[in-house]
N, CA, C and O atoms as a DFTB+ gen file, in Angstrom:
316 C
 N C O
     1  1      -7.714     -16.609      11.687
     2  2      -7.169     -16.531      13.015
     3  2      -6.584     -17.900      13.370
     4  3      -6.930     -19.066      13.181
     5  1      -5.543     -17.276      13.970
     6  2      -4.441     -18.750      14.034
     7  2      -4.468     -18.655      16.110
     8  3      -4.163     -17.748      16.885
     9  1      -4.953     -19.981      16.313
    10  2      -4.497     -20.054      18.127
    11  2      -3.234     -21.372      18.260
    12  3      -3.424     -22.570      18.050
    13  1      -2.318     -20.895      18.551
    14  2      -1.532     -22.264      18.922
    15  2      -1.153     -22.534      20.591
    16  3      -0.122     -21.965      20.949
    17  1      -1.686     -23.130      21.373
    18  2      -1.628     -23.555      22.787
    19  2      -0.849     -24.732      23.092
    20  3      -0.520     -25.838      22.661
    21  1      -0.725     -23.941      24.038
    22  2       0.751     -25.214      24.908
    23  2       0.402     -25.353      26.466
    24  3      -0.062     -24.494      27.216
    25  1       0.673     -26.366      26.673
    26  2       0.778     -26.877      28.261
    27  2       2.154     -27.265      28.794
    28  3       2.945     -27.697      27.956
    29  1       2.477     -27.192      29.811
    30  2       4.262     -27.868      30.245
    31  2       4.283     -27.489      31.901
    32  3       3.598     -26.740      32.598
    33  1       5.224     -28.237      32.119
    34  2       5.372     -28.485      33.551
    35  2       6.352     -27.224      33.852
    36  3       7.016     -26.688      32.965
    37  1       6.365     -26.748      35.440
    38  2       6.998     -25.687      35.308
    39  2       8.081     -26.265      35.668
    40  3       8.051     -27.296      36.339
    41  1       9.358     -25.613      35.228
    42  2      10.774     -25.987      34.626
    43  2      11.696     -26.190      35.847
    44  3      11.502     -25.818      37.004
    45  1      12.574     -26.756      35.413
    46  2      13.595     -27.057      36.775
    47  2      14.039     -26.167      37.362
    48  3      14.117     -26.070      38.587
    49  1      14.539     -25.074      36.214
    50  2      15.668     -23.926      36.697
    51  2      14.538     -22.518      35.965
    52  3      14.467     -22.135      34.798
    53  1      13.802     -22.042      37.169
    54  2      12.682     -20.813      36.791
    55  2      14.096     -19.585      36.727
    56  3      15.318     -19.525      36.867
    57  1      12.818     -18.685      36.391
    58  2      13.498     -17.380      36.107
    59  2      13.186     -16.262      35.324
    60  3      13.864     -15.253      35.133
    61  1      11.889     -16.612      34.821
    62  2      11.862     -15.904      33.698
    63  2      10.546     -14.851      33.942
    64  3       9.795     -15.448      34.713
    65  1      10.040     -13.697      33.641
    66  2       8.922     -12.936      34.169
    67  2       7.947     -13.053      33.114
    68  3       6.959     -12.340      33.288
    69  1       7.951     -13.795      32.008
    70  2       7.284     -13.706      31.074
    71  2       5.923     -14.411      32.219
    72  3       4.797     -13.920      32.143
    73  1       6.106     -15.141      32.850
    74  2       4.775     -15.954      33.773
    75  2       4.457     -15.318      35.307
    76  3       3.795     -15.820      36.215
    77  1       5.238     -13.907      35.253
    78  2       4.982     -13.335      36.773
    79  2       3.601     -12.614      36.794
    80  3       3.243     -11.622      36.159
    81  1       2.817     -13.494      37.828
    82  2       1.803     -13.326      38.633
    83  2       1.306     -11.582      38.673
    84  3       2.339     -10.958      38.917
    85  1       0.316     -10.760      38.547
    86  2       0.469      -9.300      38.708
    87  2      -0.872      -9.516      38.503
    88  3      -1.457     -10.501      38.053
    89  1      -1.503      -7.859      39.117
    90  2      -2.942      -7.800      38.793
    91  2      -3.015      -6.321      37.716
    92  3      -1.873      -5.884      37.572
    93  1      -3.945      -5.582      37.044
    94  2      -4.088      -4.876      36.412
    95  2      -4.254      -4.014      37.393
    96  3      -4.860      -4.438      38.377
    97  1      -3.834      -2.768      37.402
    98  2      -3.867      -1.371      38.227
    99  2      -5.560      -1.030      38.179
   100  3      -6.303      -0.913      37.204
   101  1      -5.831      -0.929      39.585
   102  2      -6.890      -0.230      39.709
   103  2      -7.151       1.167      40.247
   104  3      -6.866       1.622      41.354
   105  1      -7.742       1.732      39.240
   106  2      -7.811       3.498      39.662
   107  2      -8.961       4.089      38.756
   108  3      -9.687       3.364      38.078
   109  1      -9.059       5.352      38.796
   110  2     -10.212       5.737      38.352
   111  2     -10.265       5.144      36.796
   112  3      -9.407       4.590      36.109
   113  1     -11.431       5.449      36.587
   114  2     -12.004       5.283      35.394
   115  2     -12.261       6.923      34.966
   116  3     -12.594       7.922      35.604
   117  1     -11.749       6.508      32.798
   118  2     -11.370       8.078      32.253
   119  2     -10.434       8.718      32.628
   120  3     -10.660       9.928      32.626
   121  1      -9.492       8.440      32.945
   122  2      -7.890       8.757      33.159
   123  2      -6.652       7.500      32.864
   124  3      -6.867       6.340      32.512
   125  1      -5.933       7.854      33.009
   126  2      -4.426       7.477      32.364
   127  2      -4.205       6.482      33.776
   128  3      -4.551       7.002      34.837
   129  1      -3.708       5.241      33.821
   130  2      -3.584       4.432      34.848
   131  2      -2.220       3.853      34.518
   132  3      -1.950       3.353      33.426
   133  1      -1.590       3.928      35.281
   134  2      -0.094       3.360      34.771
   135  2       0.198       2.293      35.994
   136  3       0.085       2.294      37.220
   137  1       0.778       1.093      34.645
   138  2       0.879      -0.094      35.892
   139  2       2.813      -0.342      36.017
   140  3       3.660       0.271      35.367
   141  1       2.977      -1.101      36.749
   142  2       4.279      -1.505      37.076
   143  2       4.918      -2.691      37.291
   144  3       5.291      -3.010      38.420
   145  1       5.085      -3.380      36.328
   146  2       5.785      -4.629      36.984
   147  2       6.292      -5.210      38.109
   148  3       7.473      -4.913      37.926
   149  1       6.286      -5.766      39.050
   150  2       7.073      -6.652      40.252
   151  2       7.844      -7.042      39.355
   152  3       7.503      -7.339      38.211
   153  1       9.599      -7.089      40.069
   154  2      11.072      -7.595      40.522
   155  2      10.829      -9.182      40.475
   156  3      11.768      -9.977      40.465
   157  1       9.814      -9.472      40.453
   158  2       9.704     -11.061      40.848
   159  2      10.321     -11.947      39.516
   160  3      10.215     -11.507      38.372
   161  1      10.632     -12.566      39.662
   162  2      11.587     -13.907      38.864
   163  2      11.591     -15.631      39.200
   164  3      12.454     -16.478      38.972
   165  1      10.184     -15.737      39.863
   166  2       9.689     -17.007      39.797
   167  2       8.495     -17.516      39.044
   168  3       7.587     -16.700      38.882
   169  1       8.402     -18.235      38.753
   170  2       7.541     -19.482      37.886
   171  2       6.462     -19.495      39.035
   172  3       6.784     -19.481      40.223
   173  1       5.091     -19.525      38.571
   174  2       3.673     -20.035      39.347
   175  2       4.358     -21.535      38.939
   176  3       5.033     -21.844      37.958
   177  1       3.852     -22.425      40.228
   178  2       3.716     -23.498      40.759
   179  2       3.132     -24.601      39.899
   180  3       2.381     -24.085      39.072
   181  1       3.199     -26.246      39.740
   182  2       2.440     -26.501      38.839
   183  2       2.569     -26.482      37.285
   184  3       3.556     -26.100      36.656
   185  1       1.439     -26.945      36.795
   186  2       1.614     -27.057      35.211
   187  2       1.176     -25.422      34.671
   188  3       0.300     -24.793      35.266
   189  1       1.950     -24.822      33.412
   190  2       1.712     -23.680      32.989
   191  2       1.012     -24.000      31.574
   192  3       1.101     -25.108      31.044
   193  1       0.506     -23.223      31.173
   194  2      -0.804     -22.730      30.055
   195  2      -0.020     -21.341      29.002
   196  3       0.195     -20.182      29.356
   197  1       0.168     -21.767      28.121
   198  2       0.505     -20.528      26.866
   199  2      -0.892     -20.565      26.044
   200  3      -1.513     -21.615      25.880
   201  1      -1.343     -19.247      25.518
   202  2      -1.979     -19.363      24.465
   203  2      -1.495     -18.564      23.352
   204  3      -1.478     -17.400      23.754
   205  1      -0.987     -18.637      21.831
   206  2      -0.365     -17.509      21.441
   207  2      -0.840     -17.423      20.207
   208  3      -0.827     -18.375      19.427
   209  1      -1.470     -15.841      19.828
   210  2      -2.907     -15.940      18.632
   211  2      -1.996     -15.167      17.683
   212  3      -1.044     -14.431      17.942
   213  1      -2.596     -15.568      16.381
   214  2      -2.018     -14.955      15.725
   215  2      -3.550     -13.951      14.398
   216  3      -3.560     -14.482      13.288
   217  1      -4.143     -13.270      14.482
   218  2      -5.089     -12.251      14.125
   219  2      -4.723     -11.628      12.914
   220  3      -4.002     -10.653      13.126
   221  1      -5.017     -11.887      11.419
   222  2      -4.440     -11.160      10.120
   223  2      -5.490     -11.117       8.969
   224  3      -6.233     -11.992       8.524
   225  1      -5.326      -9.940       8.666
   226  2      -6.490      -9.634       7.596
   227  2      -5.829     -10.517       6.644
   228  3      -4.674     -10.943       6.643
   229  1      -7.080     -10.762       5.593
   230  2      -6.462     -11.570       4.581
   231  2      -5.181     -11.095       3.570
   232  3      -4.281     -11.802       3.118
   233  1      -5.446      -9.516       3.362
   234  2      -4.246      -9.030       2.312
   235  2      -2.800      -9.310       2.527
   236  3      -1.966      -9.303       1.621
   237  1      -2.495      -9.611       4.061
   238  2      -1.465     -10.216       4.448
   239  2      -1.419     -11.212       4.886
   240  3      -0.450     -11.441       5.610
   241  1      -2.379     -12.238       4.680
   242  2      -2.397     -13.385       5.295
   243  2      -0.795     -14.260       5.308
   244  3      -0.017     -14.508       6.229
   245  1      -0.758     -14.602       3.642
   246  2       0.300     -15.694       3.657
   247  2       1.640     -14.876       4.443
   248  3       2.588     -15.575       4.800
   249  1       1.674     -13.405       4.688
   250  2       3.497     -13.162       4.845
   251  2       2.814     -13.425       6.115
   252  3       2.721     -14.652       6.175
   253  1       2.302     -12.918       7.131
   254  2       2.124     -13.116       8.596
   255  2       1.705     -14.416       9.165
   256  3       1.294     -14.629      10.306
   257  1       1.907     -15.426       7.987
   258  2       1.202     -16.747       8.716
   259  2       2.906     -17.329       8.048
   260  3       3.031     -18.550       8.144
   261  1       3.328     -17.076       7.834
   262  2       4.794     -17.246       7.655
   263  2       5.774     -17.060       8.646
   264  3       6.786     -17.717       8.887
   265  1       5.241     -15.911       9.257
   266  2       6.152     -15.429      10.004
   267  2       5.761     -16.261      11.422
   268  3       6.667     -16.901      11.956
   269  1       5.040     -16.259      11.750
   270  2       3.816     -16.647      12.486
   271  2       4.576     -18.531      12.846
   272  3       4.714     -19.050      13.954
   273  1       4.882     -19.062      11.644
   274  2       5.155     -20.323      11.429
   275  2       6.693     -20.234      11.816
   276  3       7.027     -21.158      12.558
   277  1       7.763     -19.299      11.478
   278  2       9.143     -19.298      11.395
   279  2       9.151     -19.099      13.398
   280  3       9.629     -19.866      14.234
   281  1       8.429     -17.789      13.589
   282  2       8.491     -17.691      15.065
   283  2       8.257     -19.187      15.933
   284  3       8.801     -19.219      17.037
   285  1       7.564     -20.296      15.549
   286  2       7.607     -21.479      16.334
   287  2       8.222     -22.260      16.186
   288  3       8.487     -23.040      17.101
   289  1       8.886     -22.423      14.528
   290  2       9.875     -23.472      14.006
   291  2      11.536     -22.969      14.696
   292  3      12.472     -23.703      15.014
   293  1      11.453     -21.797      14.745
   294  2      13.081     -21.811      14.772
   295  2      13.524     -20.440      15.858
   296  3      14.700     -20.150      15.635
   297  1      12.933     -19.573      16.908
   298  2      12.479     -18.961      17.180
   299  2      12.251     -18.838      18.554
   300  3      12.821     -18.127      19.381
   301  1      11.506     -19.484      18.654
   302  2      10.956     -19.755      20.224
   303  2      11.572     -20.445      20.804
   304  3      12.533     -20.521      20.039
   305  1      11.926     -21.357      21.998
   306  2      12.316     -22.383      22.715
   307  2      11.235     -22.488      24.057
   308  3      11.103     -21.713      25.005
   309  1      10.794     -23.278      23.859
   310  2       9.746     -23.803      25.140
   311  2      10.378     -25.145      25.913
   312  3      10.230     -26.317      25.565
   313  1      11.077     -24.668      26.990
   314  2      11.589     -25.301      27.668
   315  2      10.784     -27.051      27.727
   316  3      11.249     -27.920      28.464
């Protein structure tokens, strides 16, 4: 198990929902609960927190820890 964590200030020019604020739908328990995103398109306030895991049985270890590696080298952009 692979954890790679990041910290960063929140960005000049927000926008993005990947960090929008929401709570998990509450409703019965033993039924189907369907949640819904908020329209919202601002950044929480402050410094932000990523954690991003990466979980692989060994038979695939090396291709998914590859991939795993390409997704942060060339891939991602963290403002």
């Amino acid at each position: 198990m692979y954890i790679l964590a990041i910290e960063r200030k929140a960005p000049q020019y927000p926008g993005l929902l990947l960090e929008d604020p929401s709570t998990p739908p509450d409703g019965p328990t033993g039924q189907v609960n369907y949640f819904t995103a908020s329209d919202s398109k601002t950044r929480f306030k402050g410094k932000m927190f990523y954690a991003i895991m990466l979980d692989s049985c060994e038979d695939i270890h090396e291709l998914s820890f590859a991939v795993f590696k390409e997704l942060f080298s060339n891939q991602i952009i963290i403002e």
